[in-house]
Every structure is written in C-alpha cells, then in structure tokens.
KEKE-3310 file (N, C-alpha, C; in steps of 0.2 Angstrom, whole numbers, plus 5000, padded with zeros to 4 digits):
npx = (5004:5002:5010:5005:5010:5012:5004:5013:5013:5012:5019:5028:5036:5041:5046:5058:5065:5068:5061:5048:5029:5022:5030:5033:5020:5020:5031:5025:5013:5017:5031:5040:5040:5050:5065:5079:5085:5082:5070:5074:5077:5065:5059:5068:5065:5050:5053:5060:5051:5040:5028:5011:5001:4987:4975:4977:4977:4965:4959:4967:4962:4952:4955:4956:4961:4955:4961:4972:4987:4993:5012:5019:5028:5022:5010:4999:4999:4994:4998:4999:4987:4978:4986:4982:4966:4968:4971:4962:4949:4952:4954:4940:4932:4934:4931:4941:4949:4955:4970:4980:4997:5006:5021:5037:5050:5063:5066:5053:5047:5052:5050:5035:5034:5042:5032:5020:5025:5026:5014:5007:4994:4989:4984:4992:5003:5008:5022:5024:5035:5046:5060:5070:5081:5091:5090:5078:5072:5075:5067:5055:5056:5054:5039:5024:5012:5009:5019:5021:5031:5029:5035:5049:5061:5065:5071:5064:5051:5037:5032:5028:5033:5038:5046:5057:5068:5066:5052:5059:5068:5056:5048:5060:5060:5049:5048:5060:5054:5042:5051:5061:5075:5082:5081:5076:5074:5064:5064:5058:5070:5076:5079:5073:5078:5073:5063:5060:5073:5064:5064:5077:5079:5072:5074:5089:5087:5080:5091:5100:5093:5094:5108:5112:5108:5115:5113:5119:5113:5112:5120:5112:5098:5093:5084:5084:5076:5067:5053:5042:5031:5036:5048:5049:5040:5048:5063:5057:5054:5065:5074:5067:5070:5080:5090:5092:5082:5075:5066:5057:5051:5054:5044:5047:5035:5017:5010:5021:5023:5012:5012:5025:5017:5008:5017:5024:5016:5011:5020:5021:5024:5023:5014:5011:5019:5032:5039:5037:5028:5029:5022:5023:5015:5002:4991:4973:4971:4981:4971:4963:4970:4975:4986:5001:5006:5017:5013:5012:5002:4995:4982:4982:4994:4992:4979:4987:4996:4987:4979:4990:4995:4984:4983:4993:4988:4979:4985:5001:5014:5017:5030:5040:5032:5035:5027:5030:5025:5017:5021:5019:5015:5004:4999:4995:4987:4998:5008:5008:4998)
npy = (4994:5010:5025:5039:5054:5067:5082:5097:5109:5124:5122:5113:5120:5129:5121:5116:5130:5135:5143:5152:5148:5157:5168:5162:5163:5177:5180:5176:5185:5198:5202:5208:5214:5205:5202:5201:5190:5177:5178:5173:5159:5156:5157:5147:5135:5137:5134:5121:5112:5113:5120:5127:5139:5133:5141:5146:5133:5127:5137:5137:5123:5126:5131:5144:5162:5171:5184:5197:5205:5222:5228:5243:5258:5274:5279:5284:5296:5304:5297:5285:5281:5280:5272:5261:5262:5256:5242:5239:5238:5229:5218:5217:5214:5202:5197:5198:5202:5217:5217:5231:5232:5245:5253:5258:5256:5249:5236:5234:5232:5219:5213:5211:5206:5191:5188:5188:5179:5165:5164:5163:5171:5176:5174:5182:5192:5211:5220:5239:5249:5248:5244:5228:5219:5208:5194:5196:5194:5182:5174:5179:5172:5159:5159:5154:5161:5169:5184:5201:5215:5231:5245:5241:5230:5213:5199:5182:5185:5192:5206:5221:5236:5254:5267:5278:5286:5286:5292:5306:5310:5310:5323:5332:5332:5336:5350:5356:5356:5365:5376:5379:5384:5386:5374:5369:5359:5353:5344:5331:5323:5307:5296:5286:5269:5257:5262:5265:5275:5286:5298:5302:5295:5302:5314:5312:5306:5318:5328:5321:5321:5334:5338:5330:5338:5349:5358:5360:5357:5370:5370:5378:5379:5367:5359:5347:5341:5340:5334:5341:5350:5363:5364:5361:5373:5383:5380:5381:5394:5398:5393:5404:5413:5417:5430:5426:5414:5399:5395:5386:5371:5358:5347:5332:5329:5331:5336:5341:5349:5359:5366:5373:5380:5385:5395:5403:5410:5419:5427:5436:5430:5425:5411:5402:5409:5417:5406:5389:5376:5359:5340:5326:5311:5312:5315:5317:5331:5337:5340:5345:5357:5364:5357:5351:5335:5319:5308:5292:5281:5277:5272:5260:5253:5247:5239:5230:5222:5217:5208:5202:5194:5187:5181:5173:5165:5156:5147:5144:5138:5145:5155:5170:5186:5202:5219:5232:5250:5261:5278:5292:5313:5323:5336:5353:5368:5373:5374:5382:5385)
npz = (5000:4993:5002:5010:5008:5022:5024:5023:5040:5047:5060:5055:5050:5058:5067:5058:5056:5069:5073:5081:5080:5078:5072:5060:5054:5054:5046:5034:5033:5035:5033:5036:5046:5054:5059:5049:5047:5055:5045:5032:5036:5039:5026:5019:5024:5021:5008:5009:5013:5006:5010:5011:5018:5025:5025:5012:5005:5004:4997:4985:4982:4976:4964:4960:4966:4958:4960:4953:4958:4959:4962:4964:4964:4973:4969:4970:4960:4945:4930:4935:4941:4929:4923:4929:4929:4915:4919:4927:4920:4910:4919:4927:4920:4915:4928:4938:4954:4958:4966:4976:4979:4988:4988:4996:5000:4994:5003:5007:4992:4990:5002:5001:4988:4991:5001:4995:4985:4993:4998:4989:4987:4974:4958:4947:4946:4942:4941:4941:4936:4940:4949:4950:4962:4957:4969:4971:4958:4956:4965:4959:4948:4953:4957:4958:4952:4937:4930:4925:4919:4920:4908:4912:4907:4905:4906:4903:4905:4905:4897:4895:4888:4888:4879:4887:4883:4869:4867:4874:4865:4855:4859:4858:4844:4838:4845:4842:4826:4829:4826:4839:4844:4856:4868:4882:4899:4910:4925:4936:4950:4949:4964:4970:4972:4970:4958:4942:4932:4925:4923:4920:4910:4900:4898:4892:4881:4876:4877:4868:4853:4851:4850:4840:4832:4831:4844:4859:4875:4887:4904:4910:4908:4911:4922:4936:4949:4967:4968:4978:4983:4986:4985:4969:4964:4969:4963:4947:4946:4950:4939:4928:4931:4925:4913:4898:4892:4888:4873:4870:4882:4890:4900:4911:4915:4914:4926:4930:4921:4921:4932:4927:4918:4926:4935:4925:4918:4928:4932:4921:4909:4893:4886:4872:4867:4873:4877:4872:4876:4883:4889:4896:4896:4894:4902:4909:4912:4903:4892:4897:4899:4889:4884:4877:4875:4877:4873:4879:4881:4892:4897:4889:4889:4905:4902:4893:4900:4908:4902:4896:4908:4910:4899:4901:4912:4906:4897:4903:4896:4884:4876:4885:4882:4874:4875:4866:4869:4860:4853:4853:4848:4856:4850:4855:4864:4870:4861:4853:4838)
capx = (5000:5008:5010:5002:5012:5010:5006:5020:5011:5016:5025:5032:5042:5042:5053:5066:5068:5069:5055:5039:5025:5020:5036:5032:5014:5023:5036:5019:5009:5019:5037:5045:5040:5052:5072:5081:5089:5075:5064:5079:5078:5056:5058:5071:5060:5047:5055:5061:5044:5036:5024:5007:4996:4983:4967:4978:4980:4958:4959:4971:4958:4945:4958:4960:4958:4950:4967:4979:4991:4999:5014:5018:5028:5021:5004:4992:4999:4990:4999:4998:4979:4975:4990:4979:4963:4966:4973:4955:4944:4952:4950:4932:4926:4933:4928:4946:4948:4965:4974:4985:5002:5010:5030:5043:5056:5067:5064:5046:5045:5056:5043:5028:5037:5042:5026:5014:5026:5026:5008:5001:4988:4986:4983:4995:5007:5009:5023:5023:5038:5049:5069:5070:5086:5094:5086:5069:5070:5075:5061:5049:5055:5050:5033:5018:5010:5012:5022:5022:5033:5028:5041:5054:5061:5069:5073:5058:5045:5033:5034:5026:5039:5039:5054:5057:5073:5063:5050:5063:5068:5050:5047:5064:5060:5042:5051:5065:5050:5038:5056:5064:5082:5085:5076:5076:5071:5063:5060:5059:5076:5076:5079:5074:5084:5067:5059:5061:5074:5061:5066:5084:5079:5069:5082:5095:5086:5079:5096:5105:5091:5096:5115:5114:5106:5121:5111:5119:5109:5117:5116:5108:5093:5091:5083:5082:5073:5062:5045:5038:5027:5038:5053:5046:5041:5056:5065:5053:5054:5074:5075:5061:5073:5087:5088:5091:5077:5075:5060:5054:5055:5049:5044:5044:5028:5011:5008:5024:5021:5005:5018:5029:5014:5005:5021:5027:5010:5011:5028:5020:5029:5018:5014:5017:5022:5039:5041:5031:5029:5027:5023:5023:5012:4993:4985:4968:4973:4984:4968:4959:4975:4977:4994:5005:5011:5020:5006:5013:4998:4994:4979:4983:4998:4989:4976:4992:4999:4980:4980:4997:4994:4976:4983:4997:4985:4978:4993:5009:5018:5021:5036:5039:5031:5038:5026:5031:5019:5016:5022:5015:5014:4998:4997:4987:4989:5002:5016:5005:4995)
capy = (5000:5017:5030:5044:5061:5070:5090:5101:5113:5128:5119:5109:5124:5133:5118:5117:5134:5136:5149:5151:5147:5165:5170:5159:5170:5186:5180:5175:5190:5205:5200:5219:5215:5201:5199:5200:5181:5175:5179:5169:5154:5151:5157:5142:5128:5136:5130:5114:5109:5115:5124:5129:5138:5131:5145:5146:5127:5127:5142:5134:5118:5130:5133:5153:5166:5178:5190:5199:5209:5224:5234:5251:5264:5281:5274:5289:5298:5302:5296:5278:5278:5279:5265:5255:5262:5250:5235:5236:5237:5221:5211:5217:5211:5194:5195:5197:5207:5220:5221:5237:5234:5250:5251:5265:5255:5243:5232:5235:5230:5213:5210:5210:5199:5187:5184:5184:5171:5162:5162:5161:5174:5180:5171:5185:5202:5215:5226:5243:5254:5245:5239:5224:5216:5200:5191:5197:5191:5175:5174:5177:5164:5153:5159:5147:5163:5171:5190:5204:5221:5236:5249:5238:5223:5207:5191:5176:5188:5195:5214:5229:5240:5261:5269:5282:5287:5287:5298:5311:5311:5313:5331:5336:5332:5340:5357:5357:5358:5372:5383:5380:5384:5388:5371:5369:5353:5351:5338:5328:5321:5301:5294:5280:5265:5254:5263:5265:5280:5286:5308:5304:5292:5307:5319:5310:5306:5325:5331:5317:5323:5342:5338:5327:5343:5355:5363:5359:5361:5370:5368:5383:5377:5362:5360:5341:5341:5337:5335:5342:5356:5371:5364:5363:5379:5388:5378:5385:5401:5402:5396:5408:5420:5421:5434:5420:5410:5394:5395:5379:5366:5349:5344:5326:5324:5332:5335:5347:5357:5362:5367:5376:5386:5392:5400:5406:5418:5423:5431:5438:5425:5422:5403:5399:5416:5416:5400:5382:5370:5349:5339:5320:5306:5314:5310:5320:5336:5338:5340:5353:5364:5362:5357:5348:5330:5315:5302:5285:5276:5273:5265:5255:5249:5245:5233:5226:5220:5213:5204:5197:5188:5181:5174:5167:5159:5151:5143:5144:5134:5150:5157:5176:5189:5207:5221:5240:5254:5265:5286:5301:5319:5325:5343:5356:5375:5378:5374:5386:5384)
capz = (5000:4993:5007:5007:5008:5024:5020:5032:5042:5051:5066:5055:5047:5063:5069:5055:5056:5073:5080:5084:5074:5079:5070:5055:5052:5052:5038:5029:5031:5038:5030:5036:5055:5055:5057:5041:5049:5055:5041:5028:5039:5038:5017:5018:5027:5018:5001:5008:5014:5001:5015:5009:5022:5026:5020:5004:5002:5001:4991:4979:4979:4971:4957:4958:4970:4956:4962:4952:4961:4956:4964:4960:4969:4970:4964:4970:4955:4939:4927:4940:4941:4920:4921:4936:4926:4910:4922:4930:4916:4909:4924:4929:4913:4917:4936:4944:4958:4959:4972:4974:4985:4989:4989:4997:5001:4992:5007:5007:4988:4991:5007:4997:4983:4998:5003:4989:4983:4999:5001:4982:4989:4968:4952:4942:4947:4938:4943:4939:4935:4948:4947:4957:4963:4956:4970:4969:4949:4958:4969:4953:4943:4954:4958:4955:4945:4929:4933:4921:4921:4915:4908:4910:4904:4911:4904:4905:4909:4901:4897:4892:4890:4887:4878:4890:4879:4863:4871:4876:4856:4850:4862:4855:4839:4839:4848:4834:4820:4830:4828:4846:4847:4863:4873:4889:4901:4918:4928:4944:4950:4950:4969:4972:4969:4966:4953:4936:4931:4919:4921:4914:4902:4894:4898:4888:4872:4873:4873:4862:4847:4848:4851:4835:4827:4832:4846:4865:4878:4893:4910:4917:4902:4914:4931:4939:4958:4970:4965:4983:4978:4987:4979:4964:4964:4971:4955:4942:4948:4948:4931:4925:4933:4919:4907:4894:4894:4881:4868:4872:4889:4889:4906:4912:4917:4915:4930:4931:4916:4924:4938:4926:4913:4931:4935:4921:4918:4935:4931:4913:4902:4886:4885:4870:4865:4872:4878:4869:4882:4882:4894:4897:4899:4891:4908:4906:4914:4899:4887:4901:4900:4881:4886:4872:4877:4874:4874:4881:4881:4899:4900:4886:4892:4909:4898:4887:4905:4911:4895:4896:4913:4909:4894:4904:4916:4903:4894:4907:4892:4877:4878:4887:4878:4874:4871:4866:4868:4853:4858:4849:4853:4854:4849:4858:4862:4874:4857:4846:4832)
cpx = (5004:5006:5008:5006:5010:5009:5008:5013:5015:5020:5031:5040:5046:5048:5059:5067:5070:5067:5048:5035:5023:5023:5033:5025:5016:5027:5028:5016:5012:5026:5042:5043:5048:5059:5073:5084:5087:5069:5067:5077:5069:5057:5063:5067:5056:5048:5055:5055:5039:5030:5018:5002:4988:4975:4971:4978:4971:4956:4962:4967:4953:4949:4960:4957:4954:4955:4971:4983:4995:5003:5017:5020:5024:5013:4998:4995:4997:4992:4999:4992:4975:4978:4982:4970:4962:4968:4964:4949:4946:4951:4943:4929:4929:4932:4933:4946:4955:4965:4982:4991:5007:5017:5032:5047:5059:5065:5058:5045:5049:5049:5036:5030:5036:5035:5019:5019:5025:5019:5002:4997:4987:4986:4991:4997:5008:5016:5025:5031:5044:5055:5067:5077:5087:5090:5078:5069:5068:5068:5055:5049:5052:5044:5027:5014:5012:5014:5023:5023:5030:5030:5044:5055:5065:5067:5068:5055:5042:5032:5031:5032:5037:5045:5053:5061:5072:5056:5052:5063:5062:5047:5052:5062:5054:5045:5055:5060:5045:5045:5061:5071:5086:5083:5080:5071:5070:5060:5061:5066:5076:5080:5079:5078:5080:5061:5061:5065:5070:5065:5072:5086:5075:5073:5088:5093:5082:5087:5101:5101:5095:5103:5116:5112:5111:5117:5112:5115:5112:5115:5113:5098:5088:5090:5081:5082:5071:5055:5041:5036:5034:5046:5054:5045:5045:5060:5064:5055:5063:5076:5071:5066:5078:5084:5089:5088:5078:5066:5057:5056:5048:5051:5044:5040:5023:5009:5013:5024:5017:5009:5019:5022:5011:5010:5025:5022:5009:5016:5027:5024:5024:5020:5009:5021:5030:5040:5036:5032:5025:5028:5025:5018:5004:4990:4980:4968:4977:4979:4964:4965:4975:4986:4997:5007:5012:5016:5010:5007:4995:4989:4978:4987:4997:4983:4980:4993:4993:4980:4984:4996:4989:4980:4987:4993:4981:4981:4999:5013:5020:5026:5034:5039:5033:5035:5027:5024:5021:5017:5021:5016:5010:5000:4992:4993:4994:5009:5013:5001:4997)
cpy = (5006:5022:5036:5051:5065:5079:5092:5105:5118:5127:5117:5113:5129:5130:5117:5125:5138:5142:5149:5151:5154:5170:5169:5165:5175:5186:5180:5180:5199:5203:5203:5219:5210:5202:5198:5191:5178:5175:5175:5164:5151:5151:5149:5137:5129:5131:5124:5110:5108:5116:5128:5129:5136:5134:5145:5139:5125:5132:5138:5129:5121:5132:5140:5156:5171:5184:5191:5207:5213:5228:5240:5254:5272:5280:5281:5295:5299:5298:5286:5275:5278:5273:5261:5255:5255:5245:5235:5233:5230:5216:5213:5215:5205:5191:5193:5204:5209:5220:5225:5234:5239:5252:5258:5263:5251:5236:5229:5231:5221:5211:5208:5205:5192:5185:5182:5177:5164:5160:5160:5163:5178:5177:5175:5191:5203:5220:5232:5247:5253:5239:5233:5220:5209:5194:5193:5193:5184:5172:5175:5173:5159:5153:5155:5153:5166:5182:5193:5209:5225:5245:5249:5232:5219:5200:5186:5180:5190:5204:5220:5234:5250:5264:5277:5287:5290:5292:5305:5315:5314:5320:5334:5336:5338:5347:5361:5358:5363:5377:5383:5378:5383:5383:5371:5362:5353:5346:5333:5322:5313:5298:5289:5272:5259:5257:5266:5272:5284:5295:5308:5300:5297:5314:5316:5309:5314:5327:5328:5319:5331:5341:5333:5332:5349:5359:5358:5361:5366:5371:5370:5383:5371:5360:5352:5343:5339:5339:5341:5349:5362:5370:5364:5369:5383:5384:5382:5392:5404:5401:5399:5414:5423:5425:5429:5416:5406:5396:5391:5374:5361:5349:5336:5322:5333:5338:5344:5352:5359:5368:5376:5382:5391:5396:5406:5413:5421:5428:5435:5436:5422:5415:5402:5405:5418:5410:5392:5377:5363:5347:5331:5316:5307:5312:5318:5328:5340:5342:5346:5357:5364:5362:5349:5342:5325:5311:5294:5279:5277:5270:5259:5250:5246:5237:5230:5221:5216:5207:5198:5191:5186:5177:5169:5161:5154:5145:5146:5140:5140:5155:5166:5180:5200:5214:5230:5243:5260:5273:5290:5307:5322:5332:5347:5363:5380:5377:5378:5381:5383)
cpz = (5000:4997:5007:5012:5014:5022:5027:5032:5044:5055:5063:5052:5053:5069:5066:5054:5064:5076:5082:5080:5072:5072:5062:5052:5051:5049:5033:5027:5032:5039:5037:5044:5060:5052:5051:5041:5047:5048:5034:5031:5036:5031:5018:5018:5024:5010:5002:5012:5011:5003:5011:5016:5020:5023:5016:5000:5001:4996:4984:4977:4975:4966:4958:4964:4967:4958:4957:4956:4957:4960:4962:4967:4967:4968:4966:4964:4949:4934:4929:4940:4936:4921:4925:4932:4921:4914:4923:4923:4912:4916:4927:4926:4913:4924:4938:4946:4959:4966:4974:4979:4984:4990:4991:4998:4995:4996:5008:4999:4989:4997:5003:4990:4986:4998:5000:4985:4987:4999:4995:4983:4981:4965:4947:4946:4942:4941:4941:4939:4941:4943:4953:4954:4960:4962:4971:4962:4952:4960:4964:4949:4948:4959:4956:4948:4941:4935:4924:4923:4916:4915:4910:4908:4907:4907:4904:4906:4903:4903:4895:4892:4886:4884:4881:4887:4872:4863:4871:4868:4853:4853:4859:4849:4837:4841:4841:4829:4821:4829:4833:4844:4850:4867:4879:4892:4909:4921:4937:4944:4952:4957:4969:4969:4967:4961:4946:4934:4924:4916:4917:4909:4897:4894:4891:4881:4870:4870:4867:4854:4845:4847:4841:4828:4829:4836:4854:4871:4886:4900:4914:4913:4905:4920:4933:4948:4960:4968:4970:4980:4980:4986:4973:4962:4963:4963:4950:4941:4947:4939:4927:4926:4929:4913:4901:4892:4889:4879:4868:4878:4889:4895:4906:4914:4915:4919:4934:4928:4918:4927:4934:4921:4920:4931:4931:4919:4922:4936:4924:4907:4898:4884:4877:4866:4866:4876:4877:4876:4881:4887:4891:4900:4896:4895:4906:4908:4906:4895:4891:4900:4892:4883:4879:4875:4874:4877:4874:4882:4889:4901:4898:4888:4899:4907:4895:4894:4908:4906:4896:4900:4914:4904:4896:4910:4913:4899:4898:4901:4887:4882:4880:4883:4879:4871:4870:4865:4866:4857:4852:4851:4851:4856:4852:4860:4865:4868:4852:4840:4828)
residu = (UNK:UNK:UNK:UNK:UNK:UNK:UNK:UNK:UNK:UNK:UNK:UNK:UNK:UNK:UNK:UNK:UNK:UNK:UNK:UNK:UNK:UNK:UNK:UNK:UNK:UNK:UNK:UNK:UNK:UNK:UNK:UNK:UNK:UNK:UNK:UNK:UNK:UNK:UNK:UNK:UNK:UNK:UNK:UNK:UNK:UNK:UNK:UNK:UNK:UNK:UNK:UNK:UNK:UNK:UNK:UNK:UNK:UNK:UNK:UNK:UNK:UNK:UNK:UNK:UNK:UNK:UNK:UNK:UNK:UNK:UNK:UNK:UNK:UNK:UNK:UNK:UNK:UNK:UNK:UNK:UNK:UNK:UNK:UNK:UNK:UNK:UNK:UNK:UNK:UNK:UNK:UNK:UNK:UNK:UNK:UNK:UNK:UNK:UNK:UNK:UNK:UNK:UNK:UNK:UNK:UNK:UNK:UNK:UNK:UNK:UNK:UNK:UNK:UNK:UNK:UNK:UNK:UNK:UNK:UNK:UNK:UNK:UNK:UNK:UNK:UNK:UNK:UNK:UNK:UNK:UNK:UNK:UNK:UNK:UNK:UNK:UNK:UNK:UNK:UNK:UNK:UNK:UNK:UNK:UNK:UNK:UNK:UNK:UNK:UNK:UNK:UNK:UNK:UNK:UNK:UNK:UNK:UNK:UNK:UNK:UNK:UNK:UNK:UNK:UNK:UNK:UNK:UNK:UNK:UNK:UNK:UNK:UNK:UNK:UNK:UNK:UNK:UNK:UNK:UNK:UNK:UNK:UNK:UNK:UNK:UNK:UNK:UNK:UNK:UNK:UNK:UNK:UNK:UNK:UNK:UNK:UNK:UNK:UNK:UNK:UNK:UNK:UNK:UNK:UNK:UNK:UNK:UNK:UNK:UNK:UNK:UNK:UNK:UNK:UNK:UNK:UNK:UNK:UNK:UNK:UNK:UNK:UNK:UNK:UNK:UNK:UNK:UNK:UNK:UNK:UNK:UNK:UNK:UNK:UNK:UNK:UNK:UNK:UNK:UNK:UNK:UNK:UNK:UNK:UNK:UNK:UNK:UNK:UNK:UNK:UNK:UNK:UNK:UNK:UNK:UNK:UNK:UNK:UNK:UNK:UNK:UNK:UNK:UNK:UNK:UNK:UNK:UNK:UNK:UNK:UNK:UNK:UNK:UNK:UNK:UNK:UNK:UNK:UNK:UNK:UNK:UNK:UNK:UNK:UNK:UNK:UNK:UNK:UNK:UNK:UNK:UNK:UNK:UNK:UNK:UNK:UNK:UNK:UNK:UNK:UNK:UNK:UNK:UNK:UNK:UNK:UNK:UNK:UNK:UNK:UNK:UNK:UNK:UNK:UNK:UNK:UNK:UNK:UNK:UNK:UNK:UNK:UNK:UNK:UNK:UNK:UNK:UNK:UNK:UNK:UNK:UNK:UNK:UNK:UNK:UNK:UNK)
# end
C-alpha cells in the first residue's frame, strides 16, 4: 500500500527553522516586522517543505483566487491611476479582483514579493515601473503565477515596455519643428533606487536629438529636483529667473508642466508666446490645460499588462512575451497653432 504524503504545516516549518509558529505567520503576512535572519531561515524551510498555508491550500483547491496583484511605487499619481485604470477594466470584465500593494522601500518591495510568493495569495502580478534586485527576479522565477513588468524589461517575463529614451527624442523632435532653438528641460530628479529612472531616460534622448542637430543644451537650460510642491516651485521660479530663457521646455511629466505654465504667467511669460511647452504622459489634465504631450499610452499599456497575465494563466507553456507601447505627441495650444 503506497504511502500517502503527509502536508507540512506551520509547526512543522516553525521547527526546522527554529522559531515560533508566531514567527512563521509574520514571515507569511507581515514580512517587514520580521528579522532579516530570521525571516531567511522560515523562506528556507518554507522552500524545503514546500509549505502551503493552510486557508491558501483550500483556496488553491478551488483553482484561483479571482486576484491579480499589482505593485507600483508612488501609485496615487495620475499618470499611475489611468495606468491602474486599463489593468481594472480588463479584469472586471473577466471578474478578477486588483489588488494594489504600495511600495517605498526597496525592502518593502522585496517583502511584498516574499510573501505573495510564499503564500500564492494571487493568480497574476503586475509590477509597475519598479527595478528589482537580482534576488527578487529569483524569487519570481520561481513563483507558482504568471508576473508581468511594466516599463521595464527582464529576461523570462513578460513585458510591456515604454521607451522612456525614445520619448525624450519625439518632444525634441516636435520642439526642433515648432522653431525651438534655445530648449530647455525640467524635471523631477530620480531617487529612488526601486523605481524606474524614467526623468533621465527622457532627459538623455531629449538632449542626444538636439545635440545630434548641432544645438547643446546648457546647463543653466536644465533644472532636475524634488518634486515636493515648494521645491518645485522655488525651482521653476529660479530658472524663469534668467535673462536667457529657452524658447521651448519639455517637462517630464504632465503633472509638472501644469507646475511650470502656472508660474510662468504669473511672472508675465507668454505661454506659447515666448516660451512652447510639452509635457509628458497625456493624463487627462493635459487636454483641460490644452497642454501639448508625449502620449505613452497609459491606459493602454495598463490593459496590454492585464492581457498578458490572463493569457498566461491560461497557457503557462508560450514562451515570454515582449510588448512595446506606441508614443505620439499629441498637439494642443500651449506649442501654438
């Protein structure tokens, strides 16, 4: 008579790794409260027990949770909530339910990796605009579900990608054709060390297109900072202050040109009169201000990424799939008529 497989439990991982069962549930659900030792040792035993709690191991008998997870640093941001926008409206129309996790750390994104891998509490993640370490990849290879980034890319995965680089080029480009000689580039300074360098990805192919057109940009033309509004501000307000101004300023977001056009007519600078301005991202603000942007798609590329990991939960066997999202610059009346 062939033996039948006992399933581990908590004790039993709370023994080989030598702590409290206590312990063990706080690796499980609340990573980031737990010893960085300690919390290496339960992932261990969890692996080599191949440790499935208990409400996820009747969950997983019903075949799915109905969950895709996505994380996203910074996610109360407009440009984050059109993205999170198309993700929904694909899974509500196949009846999955999002679940958002919110990142600020490095630690904090590696924790919430850790334990949805650990506890299989999703069908599919999504994550959003987010570097992760050499071991974090690890740790997603060998998660039970499907993973897809989006605007970056990674080996075995599945990818939406954004050319943030190529982007930059098509505001220069567009600027170079309104006349702009003199441009100028503002934008919020990249920080953290979990999220996507997207500011000096569009910084670099702004100025690699003018530079390849004999026109350099120089560095009092260019303002990288903190977003927080009274530094922001204060920013704006200093480069607004030279007698030299540029003829055109591609900002990095949206969100910031707003920033940069109030100020400027507050000061009696003619928008687009002496200075054309382009933003980034086309979130819907752009089309209230007639403000000129670099259309990345975002809700689209939100629904590309819902897609991708339905499809994968359909067929786990097709190979990892790669897909680029279409960039434009939609015209409106702060670069004139």
């Amino acid at each position: 008579m062939k033996a039948v497989s006992k399933q581990a439990t908590i004790y039993d991982v709370a023994r080989l790794a030598g702590v409290s069962s206590a312990t063990v549930s706080r690796v499980l659900n609340e990573p980031d409260r737990v010893a960085v030792e300690k919390r290496e040792r339960v992932q261990s035993a969890i692996k080599e027990l191949n440790f499935v709690p208990k409400a996820d191991a009747v969950a997983k008998a019903r075949s799915s949770y109905k969950k895709i997870g996505v994380v996203a640093p910074f996610f109360t941001q407009p440009s984050f909530m059109e993205r999170l926008r198309g993700v929904a409206s694909v899974l509500s129309a196949e009846h999955y339910e999002l679940v958002v996790y919110s990142i600020d750390t490095e630690e904090n994104l590696a924790n919430y990796v850790q334990m949805l891998v650990n506890t299989q509490r999703v069908d599919g993640l999504i994550l959003l605009c987010v570097r992760v370490s050499d071991d974090v990849l690890d740790l997603l290879r060998g998660a039970s579900f499907p993973v897809c980034f989006v605007e970056n890319e990674y080996e075995d995965f599945d990818c939406v990608v954004v050319h943030n680089l190529k982007g930059g080029q098509k505001a220069a480009e567009f600027l170079s054709d309104a006349g702009c000689v003199r441009p100028g580039f503002i934008g919020e300074k990249s920080t953290l060390s979990y999220a996507v360098n997207a500011t000096e990805e569009r910084l670099q192919g702004f100025k690699f297109y003018f530079a390849n057109n004999g026109i350099i940009i120089p560095e009092n033309h260019i303002w990288l900072g903190d977003f927080l509004a009274g530094n922001l501000d204060e920013g704006i307000n200093q480069f607004l202050s030279q007698k030299d101004l540029p003829d055109g300023v591609f900002c990095s977001s949206d969100v910031i040109a707003a920033r940069f056009i109030r100020i400027a007519l507050s000061r009696g600078i003619s928008i687009p009169g002496k200075i054309k301005v382009i933003g980034f991202d086309n979130i819907d603000i752009a089309d209230y201000i007639g403000l000129t942007s670099v259309n990345q798609n975002l809700e689209e590329s939100g629904r590309m990424a819902a897609r991708l990991v339905l499809e994968r939960i359909r067929d786990r066997e097709r190979g990892s799939v790669v897909m680029r999202v279409p960039i434009s610059v939609i015209k409106r009346e702060t670069t004139g008529k």
